[in-house]
C-alpha positions, 0 to 999 in steps of 0.5 A, a space after each residue: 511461499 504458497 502460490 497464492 500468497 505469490 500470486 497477490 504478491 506479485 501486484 504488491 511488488 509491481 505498485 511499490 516499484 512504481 512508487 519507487 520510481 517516483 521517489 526522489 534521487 539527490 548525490 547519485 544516492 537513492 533516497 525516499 522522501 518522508 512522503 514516499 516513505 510513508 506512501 510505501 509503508 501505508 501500502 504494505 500495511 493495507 496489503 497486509 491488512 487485506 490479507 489477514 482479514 480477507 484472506 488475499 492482499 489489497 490488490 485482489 480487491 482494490 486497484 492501484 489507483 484506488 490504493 493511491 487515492 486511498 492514501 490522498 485520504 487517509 493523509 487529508 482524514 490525520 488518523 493513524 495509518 492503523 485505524 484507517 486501514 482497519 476501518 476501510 477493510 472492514 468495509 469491505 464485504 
């Protein structure tokens, strides 16, 4: 792994293991609900995004927070994750 795909990386592991923290444990198992299961993989798909068209992931840009609220959005706007995403990444200049 190059030392800068480590370095945006490393933001990328530190929110999902707040998210992570948040999810719901039920019979001593640890078991996501549907809505922290999405919110985790709308964060890797904006991170991914992020780093195929700017170069650097998702948290080089924009912060946690701004990420979570970003999810609020997209769950409000009833598109697919994909367009979405694109559409916001593409706005950045």
């Amino acid at each position: 792994m190059s030392t800068i795909l480590r370095k945006v990386s490393l933001p990328l592991m530190e929110a999902l293991k707040i998210i992570l923290q948040k999810t719901k444990i039920t019979n001593n198992r640890k078991t996501m609900s549907e809505l922290a299961e999405k919110r985790i993989n709308f964060i890797a798909q904006l991170h991914e995004v992020f780093l195929e068209k700017k170069g650097y992931g998702a948290f080089a840009y924009i912060t946690l927070n701004e990420v979570l609220d970003l999810f609020d959005s997209y769950l409000k706007s009833g598109e697919s994750a994909e367009i979405f995403i694109n559409r916001y990444v593409k706005s950045f200049r």
